[in-house]
C-alpha positions as CSV (number, residue, x, y, z in Angstrom):
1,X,0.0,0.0,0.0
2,X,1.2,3.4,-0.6
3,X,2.0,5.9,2.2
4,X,2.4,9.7,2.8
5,X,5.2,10.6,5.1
6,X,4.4,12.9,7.9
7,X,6.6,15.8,9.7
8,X,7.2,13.9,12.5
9,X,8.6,10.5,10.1
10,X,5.8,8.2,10.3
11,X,3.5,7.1,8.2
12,X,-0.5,7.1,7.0
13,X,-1.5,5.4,4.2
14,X,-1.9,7.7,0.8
15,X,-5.2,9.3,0.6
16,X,-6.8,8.3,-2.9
17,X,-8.1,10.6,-5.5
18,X,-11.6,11.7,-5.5
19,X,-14.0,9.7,-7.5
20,X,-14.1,12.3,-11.1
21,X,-10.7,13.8,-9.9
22,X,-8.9,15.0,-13.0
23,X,-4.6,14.8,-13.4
24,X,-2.6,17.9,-14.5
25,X,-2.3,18.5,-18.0
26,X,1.2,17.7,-19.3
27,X,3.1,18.1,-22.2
28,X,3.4,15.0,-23.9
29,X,4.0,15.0,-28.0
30,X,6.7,17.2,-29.4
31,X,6.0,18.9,-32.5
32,X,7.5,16.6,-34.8
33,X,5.2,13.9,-33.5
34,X,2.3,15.5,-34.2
35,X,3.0,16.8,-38.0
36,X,4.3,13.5,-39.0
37,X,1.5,12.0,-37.0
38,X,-1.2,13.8,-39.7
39,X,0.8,13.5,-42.9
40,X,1.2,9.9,-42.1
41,X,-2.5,9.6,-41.7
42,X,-3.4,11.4,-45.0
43,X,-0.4,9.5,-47.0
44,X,-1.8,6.4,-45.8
45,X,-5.5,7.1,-46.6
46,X,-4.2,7.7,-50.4
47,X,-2.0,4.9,-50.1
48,X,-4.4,2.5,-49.5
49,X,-7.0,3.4,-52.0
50,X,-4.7,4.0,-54.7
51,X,-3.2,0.7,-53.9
52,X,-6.3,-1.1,-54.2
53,X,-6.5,0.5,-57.7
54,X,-3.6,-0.8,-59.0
55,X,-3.8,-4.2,-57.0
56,X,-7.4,-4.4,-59.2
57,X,-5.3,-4.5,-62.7
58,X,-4.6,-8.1,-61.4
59,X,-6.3,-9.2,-58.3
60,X,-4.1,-12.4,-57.2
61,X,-1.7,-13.0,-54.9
62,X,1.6,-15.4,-55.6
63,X,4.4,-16.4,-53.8
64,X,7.4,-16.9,-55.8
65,X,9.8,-14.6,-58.6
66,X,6.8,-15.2,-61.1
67,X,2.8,-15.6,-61.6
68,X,1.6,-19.2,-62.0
69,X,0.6,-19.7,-65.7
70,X,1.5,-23.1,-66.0
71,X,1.2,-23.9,-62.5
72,X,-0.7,-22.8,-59.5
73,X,1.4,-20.7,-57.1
74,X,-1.7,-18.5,-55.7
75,X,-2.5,-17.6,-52.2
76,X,-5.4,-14.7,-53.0
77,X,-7.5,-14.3,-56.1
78,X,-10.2,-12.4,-56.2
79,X,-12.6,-12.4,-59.1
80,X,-15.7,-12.8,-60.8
81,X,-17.5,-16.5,-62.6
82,X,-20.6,-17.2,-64.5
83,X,-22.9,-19.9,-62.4
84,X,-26.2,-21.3,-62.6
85,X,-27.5,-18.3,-60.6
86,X,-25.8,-15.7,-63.0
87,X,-22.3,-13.9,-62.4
88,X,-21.0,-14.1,-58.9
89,X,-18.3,-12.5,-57.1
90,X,-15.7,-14.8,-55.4
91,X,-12.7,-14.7,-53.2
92,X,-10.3,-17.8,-53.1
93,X,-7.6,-17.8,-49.8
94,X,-5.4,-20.6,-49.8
95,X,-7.5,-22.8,-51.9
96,X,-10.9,-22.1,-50.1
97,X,-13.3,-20.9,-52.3
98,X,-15.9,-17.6,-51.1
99,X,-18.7,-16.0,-52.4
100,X,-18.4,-12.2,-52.2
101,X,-21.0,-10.9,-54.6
102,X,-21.3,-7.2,-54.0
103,X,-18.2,-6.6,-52.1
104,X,-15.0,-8.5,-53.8
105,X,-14.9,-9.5,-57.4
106,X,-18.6,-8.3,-58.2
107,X,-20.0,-4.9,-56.8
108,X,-22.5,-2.2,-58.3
109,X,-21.2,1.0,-60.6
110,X,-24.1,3.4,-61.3
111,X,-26.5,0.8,-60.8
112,X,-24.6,-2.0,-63.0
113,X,-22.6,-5.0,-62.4
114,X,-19.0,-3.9,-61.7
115,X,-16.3,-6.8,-62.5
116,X,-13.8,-5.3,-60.4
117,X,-11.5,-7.0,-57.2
118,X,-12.6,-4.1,-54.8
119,X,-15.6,-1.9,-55.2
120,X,-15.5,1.3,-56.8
121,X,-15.9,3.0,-53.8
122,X,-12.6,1.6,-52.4
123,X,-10.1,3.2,-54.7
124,X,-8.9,6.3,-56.2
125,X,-10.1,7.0,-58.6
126,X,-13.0,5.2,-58.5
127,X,-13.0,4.5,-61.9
128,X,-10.6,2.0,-63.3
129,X,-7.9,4.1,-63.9
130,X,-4.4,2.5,-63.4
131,X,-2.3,5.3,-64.6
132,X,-3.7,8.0,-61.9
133,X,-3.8,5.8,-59.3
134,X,0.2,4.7,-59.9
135,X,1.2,8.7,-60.0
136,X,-1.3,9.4,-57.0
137,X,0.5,5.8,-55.3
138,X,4.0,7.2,-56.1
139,X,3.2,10.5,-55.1
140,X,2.2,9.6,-51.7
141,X,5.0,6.6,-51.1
142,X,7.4,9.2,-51.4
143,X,5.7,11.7,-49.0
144,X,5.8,9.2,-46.5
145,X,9.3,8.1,-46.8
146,X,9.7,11.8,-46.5
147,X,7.9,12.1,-43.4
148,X,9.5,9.3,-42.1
149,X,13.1,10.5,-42.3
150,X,12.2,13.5,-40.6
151,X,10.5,11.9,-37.1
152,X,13.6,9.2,-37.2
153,X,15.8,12.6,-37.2
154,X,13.8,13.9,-35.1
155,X,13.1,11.4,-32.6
156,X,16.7,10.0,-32.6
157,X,17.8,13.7,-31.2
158,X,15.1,14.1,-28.9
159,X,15.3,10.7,-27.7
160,X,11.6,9.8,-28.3
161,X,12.4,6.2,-30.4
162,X,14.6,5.2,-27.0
163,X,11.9,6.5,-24.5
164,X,8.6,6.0,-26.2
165,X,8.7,3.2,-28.7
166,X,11.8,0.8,-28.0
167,X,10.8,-1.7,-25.2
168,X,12.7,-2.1,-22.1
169,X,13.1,-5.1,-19.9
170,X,10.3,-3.6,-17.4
171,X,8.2,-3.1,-20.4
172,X,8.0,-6.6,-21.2
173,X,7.4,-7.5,-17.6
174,X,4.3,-5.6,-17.7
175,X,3.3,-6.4,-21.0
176,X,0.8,-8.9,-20.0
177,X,-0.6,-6.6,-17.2
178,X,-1.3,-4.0,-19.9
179,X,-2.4,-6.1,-21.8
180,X,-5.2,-7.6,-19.7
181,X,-6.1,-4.0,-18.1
182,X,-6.7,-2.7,-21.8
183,X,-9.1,-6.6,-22.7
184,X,-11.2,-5.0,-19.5
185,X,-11.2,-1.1,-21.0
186,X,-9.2,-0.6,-17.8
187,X,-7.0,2.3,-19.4
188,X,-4.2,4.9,-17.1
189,X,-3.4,8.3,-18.6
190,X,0.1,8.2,-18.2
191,X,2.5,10.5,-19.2
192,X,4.4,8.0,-21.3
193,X,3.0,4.9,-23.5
194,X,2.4,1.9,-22.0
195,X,4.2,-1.3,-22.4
196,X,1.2,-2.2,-25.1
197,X,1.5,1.5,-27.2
198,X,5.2,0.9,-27.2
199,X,4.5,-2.5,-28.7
200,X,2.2,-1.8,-31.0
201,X,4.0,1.2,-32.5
202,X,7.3,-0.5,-32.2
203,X,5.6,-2.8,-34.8
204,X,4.4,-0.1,-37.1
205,X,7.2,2.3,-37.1
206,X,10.6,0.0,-37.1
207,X,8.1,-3.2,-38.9
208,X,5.6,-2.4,-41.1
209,X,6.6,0.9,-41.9
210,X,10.4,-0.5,-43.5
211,X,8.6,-3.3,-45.0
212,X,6.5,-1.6,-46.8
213,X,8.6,0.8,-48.5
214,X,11.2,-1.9,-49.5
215,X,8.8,-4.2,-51.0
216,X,7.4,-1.1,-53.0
217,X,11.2,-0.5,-53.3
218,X,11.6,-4.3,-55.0
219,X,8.8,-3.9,-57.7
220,X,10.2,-1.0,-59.3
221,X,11.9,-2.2,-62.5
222,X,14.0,1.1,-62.2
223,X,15.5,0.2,-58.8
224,X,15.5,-3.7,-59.6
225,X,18.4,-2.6,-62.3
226,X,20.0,-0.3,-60.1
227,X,19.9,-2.9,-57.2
228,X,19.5,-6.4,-58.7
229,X,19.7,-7.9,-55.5
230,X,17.1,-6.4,-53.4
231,X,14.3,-8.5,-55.2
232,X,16.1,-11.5,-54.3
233,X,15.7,-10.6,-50.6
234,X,12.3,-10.6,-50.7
235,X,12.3,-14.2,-52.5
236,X,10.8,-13.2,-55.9
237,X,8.7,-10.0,-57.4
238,X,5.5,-11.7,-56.6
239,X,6.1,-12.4,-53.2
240,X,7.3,-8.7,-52.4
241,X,3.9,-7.9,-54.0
242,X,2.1,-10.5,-51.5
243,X,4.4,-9.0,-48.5
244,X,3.6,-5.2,-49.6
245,X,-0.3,-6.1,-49.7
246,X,-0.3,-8.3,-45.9
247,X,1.8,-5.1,-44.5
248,X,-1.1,-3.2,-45.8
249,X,-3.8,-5.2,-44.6
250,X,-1.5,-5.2,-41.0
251,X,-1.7,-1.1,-41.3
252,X,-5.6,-1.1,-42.0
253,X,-6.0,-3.3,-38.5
254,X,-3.5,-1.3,-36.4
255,X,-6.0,1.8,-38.0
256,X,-8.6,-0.1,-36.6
257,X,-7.6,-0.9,-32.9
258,X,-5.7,2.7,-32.9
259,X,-9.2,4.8,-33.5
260,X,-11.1,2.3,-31.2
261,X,-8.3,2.6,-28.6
262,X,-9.1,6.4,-28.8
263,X,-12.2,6.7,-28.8
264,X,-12.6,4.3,-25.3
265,X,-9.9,6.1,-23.4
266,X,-10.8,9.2,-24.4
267,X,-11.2,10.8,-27.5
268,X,-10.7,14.7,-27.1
269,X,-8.0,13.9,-24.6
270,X,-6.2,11.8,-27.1
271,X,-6.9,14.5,-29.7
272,X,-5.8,17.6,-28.1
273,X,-2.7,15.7,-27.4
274,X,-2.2,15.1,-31.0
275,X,-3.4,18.9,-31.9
276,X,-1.9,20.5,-29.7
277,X,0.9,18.2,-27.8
278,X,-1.2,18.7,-24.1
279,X,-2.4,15.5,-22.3
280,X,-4.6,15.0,-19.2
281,X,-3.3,11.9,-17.4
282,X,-4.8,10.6,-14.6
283,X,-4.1,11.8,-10.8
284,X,-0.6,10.7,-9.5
285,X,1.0,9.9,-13.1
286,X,2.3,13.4,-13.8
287,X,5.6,12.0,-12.8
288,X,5.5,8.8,-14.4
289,X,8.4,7.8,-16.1
């Protein structure tokens, strides 16, 4: 139990907060956090869509240096078949066969059957339109590897990657703690992440985002001539393009989870702090370190 120490040395046991009792507001997200917070978030948006544009000029999924032609080398296909019962959309993982009518392989345009992978209103532009959605997809990358290279910078010299997103020995000890608090919406305002925010954006920043601009890296015929090797790393073209397209699928859950996350703990707390770098924690965790 905690105690308050009293003039004369002894000891009472600490008196807890009021029920309501709000923490002092500290200041918790420099700057560069916050702008390369936003970019990110409206790279990613036109990353994604785009993406699924071009992904829709051939909606399969291979593992190996080449597509399967001759032989059957697919994880993902997405598509469209005549039946019995008309068209049908269709989505085949690993062999297993779905039927997706309306939302993958078969959706509605203007009121008409659209043969596409994903619906129209998925990608930009909505219209099939490979060209614009490679210069809006290259556009964007290239922003974010921007963006990126700045926070590193950044966060190298203001030691926020050691503080806030490498994990510590203690973190890992409490991982399963934090864990099981945030399965029971049991969430502290602290002033620094918690063992499962330094986790999850461990694996975002220093995993997913690196992945995903070297795969994008190893399907460019330009820098497969310059570096002949990189595709080779990745074991083959197509399965750069599979790893690029599960990294994004990883980004689009962590989106997920990170909005829910914000909106149960708190969401203008967690938005001022990402507006305006001021966070509320909770009473007692001002000095949390």
């Amino acid at each position: 139990m905690a105690t308050d120490v009293m003039d004369d040395g002894s000891a009472e046991p600490a008196t807890a907060p009021p029920p309501g009792a709000k923490g002092p507001l500290v200041y918790r997200q420099s700057i560069f956090t916050r702008v390369t917070h936003w970019v990110w978030a409206v790279a990613m948006f036109f990353l994604l869509l785009s993406g699924l544009q071009i992904w829709n000029a051939h909606p399969v999924l291979y593992i190996g240096q080449q597509s399967g032609f001759e032989f059957e080398n697919s994880i993902l296909e997405i598509g469209a078949e005549n039946t019995p019962d008309g068209p049908r959309g269709f989505t085949t993982l690993f062999g297993q066969k779905f039927d997706t009518t309306g939302l993958l392989g078969m959706s509605t345009l203007n009121g008409q059957p659209n043969y596409v992978g994903f619906p129209s209103w998925a990608t930009i532009p909505s219209v099939r339109d490979l060209a614009t959605g490679r210069v809006v997809h290259f556009f964007f990358a290239w922003i974010l590897v921007a963006t990126l290279a700045v926070w590193l910078l950044a966060s190298l010299v203001n030691r926020h990657l050691w503080r806030d997103i490498i994990l510590k020995p203690r973190d890992l000890r409490d991982l399963p703690r934090d864990i099981w608090d945030h399965l029971r919406f049991r969430f502290e305002h602290r002033r620094r992440y918690s063992p499962l925010q330094k986790l999850a954006y461990f694996i975002v920043l220093v995993g997913l985002f690196p992945l995903i601009i070297l795969t994008g890296l190893a399907m460019s015929p330009g820098m497969n001539a310059a570096w002949p090797w990189q595709i080779e790393i990745f074991g083959g073209r197509q399965t750069a393009r599979t790893i690029h397209f599960v990294a994004m699928m990883g980004f689009v859950i962590f989106f997920v989870v990170h909005v829910a996350m914000v909106v149960l703990a708190g969401p203008l707390n967690e938005l001022r702090s990402m507006v305006t770098g001021w966070y509320r924690v909770s009473p007692g965790m001002e000095n949390d370190k």
